[in-house]
C-alpha positions in Angstrom: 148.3 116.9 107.0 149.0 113.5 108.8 149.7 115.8 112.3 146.1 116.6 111.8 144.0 113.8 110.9 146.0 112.4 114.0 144.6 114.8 116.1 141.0 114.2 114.8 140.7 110.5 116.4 138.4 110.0 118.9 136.1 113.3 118.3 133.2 110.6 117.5 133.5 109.0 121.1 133.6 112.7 123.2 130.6 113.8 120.6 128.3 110.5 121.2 129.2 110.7 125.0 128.0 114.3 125.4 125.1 113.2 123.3 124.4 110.6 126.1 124.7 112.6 128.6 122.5 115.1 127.3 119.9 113.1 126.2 120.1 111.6 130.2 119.5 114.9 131.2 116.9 115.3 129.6 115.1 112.2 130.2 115.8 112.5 133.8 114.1 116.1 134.0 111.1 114.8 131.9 110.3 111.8 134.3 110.6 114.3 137.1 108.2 116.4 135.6 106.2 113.6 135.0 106.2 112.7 138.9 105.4 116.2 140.0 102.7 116.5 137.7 101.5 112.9 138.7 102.1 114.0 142.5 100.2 117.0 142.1 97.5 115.7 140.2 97.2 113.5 143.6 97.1 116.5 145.6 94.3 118.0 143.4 92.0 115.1 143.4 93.0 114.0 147.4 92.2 118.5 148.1 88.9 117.8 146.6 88.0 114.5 147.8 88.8 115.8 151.3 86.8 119.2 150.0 83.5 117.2 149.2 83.9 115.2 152.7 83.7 118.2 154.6 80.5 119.3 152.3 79.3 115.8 153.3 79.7 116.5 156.8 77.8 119.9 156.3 74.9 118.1 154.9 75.5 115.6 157.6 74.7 117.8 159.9 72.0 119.7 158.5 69.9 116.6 158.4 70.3 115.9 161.5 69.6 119.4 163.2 66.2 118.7 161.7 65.7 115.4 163.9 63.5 116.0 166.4 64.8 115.3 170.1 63.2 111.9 170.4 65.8 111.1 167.6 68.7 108.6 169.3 70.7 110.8 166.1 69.8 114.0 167.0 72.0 116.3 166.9 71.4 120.0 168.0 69.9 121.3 171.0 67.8 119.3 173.3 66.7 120.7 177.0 67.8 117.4 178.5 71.2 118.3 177.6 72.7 120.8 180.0 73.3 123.9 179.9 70.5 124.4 177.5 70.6 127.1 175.2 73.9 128.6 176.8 77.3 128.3 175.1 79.0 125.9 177.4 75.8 123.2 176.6 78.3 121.1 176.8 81.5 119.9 178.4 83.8 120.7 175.2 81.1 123.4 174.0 80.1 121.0 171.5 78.3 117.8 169.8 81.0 116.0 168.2 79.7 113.0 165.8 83.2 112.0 164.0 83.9 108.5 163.4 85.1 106.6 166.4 84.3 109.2 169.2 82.9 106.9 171.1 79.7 108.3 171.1 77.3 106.2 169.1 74.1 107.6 169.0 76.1 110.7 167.6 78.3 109.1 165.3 78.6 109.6 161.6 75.8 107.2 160.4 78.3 106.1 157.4 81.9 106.5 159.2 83.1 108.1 156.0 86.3 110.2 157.0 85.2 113.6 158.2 84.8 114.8 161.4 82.2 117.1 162.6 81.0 119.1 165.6 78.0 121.8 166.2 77.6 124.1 168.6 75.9 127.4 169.4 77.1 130.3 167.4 78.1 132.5 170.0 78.2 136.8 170.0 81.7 136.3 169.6 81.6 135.2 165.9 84.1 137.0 163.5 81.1 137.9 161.3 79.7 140.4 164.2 76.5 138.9 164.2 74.3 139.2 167.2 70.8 140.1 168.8 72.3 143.2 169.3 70.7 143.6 173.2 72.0 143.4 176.6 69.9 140.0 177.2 71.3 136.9 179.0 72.1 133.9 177.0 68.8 132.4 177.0 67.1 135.0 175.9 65.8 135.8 171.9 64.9 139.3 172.7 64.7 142.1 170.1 66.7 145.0 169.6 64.6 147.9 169.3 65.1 148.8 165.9 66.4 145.1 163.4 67.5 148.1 160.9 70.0 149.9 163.2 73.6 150.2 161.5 74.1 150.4 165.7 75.3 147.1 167.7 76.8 146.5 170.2 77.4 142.7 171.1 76.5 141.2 174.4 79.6 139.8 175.5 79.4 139.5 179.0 77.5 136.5 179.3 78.1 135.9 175.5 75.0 135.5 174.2 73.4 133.0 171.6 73.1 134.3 168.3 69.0 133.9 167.2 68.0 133.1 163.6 66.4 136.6 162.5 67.2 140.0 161.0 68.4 141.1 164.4 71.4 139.8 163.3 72.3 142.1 160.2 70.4 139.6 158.0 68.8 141.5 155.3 65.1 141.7 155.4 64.6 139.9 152.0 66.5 136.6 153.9 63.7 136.2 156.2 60.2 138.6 157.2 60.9 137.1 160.9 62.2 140.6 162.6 63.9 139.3 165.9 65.6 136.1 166.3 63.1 132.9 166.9 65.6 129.8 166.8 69.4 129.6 167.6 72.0 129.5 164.8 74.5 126.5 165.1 78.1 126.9 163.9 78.9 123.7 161.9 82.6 122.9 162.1 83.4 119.8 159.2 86.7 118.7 158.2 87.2 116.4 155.5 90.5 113.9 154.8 91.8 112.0 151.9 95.2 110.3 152.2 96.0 112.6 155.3 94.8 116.1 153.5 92.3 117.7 155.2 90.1 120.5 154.4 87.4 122.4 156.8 84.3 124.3 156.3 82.6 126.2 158.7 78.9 127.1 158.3 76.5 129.2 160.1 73.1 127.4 160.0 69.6 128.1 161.6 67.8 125.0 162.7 65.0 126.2 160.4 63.8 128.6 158.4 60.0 128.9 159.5 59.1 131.2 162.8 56.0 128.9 164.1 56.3 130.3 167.5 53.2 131.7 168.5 54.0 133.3 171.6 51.3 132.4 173.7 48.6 129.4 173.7 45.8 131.9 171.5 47.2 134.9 169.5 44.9 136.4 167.5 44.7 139.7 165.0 41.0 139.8 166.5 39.3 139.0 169.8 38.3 136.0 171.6 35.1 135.4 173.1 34.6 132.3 176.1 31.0 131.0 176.0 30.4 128.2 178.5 33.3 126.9 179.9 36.7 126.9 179.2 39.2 124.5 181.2 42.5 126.1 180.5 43.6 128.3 177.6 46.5 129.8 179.7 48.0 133.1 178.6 46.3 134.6 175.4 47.1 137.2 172.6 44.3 139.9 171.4 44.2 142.2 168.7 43.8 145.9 169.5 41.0 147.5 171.0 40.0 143.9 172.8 38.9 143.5 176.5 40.1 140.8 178.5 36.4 138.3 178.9 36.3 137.5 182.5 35.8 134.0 181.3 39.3 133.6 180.4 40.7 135.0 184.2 37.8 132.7 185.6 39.7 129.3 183.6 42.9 129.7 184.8 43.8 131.9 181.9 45.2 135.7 181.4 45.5 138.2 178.8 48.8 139.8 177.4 48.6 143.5 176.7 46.9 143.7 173.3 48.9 144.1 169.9 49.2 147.3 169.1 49.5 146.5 165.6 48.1 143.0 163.8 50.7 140.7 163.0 51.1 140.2 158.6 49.7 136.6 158.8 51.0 136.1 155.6 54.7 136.8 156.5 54.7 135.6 160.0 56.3 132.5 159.7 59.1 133.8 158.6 58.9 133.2 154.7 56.0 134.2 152.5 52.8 132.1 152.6 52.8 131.2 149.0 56.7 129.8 149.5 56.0 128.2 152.6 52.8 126.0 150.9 55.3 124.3 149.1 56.3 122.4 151.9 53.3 121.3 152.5 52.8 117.4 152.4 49.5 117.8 151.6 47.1 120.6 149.7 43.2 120.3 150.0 40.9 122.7 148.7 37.7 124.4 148.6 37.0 127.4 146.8 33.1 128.1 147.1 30.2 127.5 148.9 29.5 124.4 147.6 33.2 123.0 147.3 32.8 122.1 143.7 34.8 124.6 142.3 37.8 122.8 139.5 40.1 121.0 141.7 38.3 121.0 145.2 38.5 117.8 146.7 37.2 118.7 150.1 33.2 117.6 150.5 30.4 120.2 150.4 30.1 119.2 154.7 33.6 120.6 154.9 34.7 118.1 157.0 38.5 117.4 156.5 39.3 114.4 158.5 38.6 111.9 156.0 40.6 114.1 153.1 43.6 114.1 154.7 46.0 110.9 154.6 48.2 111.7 157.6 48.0 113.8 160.3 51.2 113.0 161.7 52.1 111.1 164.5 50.8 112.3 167.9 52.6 111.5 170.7 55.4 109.7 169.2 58.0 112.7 168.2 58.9 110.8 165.3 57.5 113.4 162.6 55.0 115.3 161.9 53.6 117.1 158.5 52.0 120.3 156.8 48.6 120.2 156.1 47.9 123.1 153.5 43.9 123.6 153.3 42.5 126.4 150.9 38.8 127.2 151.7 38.0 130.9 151.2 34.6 129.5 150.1 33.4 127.2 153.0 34.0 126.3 157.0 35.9 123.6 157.3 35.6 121.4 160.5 37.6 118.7 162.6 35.5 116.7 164.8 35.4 113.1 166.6 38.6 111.2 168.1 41.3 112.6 166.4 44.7 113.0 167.3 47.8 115.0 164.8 51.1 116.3 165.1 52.3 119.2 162.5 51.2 122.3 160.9 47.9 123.1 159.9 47.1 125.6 157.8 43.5 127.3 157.1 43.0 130.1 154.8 39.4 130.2 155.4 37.5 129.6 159.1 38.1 126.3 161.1 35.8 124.4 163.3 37.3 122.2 166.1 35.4 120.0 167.7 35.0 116.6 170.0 37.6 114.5 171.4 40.1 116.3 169.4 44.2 116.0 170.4 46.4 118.1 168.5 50.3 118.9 169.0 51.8 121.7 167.3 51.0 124.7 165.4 47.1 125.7 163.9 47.5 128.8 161.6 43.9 130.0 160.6 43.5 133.4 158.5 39.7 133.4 159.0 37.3 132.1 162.5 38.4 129.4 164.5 35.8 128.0 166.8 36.8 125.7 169.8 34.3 123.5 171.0 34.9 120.6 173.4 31.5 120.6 173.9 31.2 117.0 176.5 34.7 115.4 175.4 38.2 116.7 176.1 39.9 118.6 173.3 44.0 119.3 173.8 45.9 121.8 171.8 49.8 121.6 172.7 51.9 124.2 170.7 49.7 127.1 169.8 46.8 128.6 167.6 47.5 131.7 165.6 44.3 133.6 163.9 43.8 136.5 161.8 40.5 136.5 162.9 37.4 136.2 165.7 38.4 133.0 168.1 35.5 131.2 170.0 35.8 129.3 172.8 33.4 126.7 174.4 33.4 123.6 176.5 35.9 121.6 177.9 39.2 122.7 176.1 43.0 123.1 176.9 45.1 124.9 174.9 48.7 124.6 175.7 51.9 127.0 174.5 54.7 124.9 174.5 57.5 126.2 172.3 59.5 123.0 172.5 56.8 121.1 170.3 56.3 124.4 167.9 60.5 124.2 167.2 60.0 120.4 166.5 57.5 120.6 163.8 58.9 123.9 162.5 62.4 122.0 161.8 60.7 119.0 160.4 58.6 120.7 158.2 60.7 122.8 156.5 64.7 122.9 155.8 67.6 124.5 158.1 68.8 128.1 156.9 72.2 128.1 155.3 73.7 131.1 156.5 76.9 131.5 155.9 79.3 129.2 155.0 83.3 129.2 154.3 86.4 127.6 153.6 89.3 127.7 155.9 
């Protein structure tokens, strides 16, 4: 019995050390956990924070494709820039606005941490989208059928993919049928305590088609009485002659339509979606314009309802003027000058010392007079109906202005967009 208890000493010590050591163990493995979970909790929050940058980025540069190219922040495409509207516009292929490029006008206007460039989304693209034709790279031109489960990719030039359903976008994305505008590729990569994430989106510079084509393009005919100084190449609806008057003004006719153009889907976006842009909405709904809500007068005259045309000249912006007048001409007349949309859904009158840049979309008459004064149309006019012409008038196509009012008037089309 005494053997035994002898034996027995110092069972307390081994038992409290192993205790120890145990309960070490533990408490080593539990502040471990405690870091990795604190270290990936880090991770989490740094992935998104880097996550949202790039998104920033994205938006970053959305914004600023809908500058116009007087902008010192534009970013996008601009015909001083070479190589316009080809994929090497630029030495690197690309606008690059990250922090500290050395590039100020093009620089993040914040210098949060993302960096970002655009360029032209070339045939190349992994998504197989393309115009589906055998055109160079400056050209938008249509493949014979937008429906076609056929492509076949330009690749040699590589050509610019153009915002439309020629490029396997389903017709409910957009009524345009061929490509209009070019589609930037948007390359954004965010980065928060040196973890970066990128996003690339496919983005058209806007989602309006306010190209008209030519200087006059009309469902109808036109008809020249008196003199006309220049209305350059024109548009008819079918079954129209060509009036001498035009030829005899400097002017010429396009083959006519062979079938009208939807005037209420032409732009790209249905009429009563694309109102909503508008920055202002005027109506007048009978003969009298006193119909509820009408606040244009019973003369019809509009100049004095609308608060701002725009600013002419200046390329700073311009704005949509929705006017509703199935009722009652409306008329523009005097020194005037505007620089935007405007958008008739009755018949316009246009006369004296009138200066306009950008798009005029009637769905009724529109009637030109310069009468003694010069009146100047740059961009386009697009009719549903009957145009008349008189006096001393210039009507101008120029797409450049018509792709600066669409993009300012209206917000870039998200494409695509993904994660990498």
């Amino acid at each position: 019995m005494r053997q035994n208890k002898k034996d027995e000493r110092g069972f307390i010590l081994v038992l409290a050390l192993v205790t120890m050591l145990a309960m070490t163990i533990i408490g080593l493995s539990v502040v471990m956990n405690m870091t990795t979970d604190m270290q990936l909790s880090s991770n989490e929050r740094d992935s998104k924070a880097a996550f949202q940058l790039a998104e920033a980025g994205v938006q970053e540069a959305m914004s600023r494709i809908r500058l116009s190219s007087g902008s010192d922040r534009y970013i996008g495409e601009q015909p001083s820039d070479a190589g316009y509207r080809t994929l090497a516009w630029n030495s690197d292929g690309s606008k690059d606005f990250s922090a500290g490029n050395g590039d100020a006008d093009r620089r993040s206007a914040d210098n949060l941490m993302y960096g970002v460039t655009i360029e032209y989304l070339g045939e190349g693209n992994p998504e197989g989208f393309c115009d589906g034709n055998s055109s160079g790279p400056n050209s938008s031109g249509n493949h014979p059928d937008p429906n076609s489960t056929t492509w076949t990719c330009n690749d040699s030039p590589e050509e610019i993919v153009m915002y439309g359903r020629d490029f396997n976008l389903v017709s409910t994305s957009t009524y345009v049928t061929y490509g209009k505008f070019p589609v930037y590729k948007v390359t954004s990569a965010g980065t928060s305590n040196n973890i970066t994430r990128t996003i690339v989106a496919y983005v058209g510079a806007s989602e309006l088609n306010t190209d008209t084509e030519y200087g006059i393009n009309t469902n109808a005919c036109i008809d020249v009485s008196g003199n006309a100084s220049s209305i350059g190449v024109v548009k008819q609806g079918p079954g129209c002659g060509c009036d001498p008057k035009i030829i005899s003004s400097g002017g010429s006719c396009a083959p006519n339509k062979t079938d009208e153009d939807d005037m209420d889907t032409y732009l790209g976006e249905d009429i009563s979606k694309i109102i909503e842009y508008a920055d202002e909405k005027h109506s007048c709904n009978n003969g009298t314009c006193s119909a509820p809500g009408d606040d244009i007068p019973s003369s019809g005259k509009i100049e004095g309802v609308v608060q701002d045309w725009g600013d002419f000249d200046g390329d700073t912006y311009s704005t949509m003027i929705y006017i509703d007048n199935p009722g009652r001409e409306v008329s523009l007349s005097g020194n005037f000058e505007g620089r935007g949309i405007l958008i008739i859904t009755g018949d316009l009158k246009l006369s004296g010392n009138l200066a306009y840049e950008g798009l005029v979309y009637v769905f009724g008459t529109v009637t030109i007079s310069g009468g003694g004064s010069s009146m100047n149309v740059v961009g386009g006019v697009m009719a549903n109906s009957t145009v008349n012409v008189n006096g001393n008038i210039d009507v101008v196509y120029d797409k450049d202005t018509l792709e600066a009012v669409s993009k300012e008037n209206s917000t870039p089309s998200l494409v695509l967009w993904k994660r990498l």
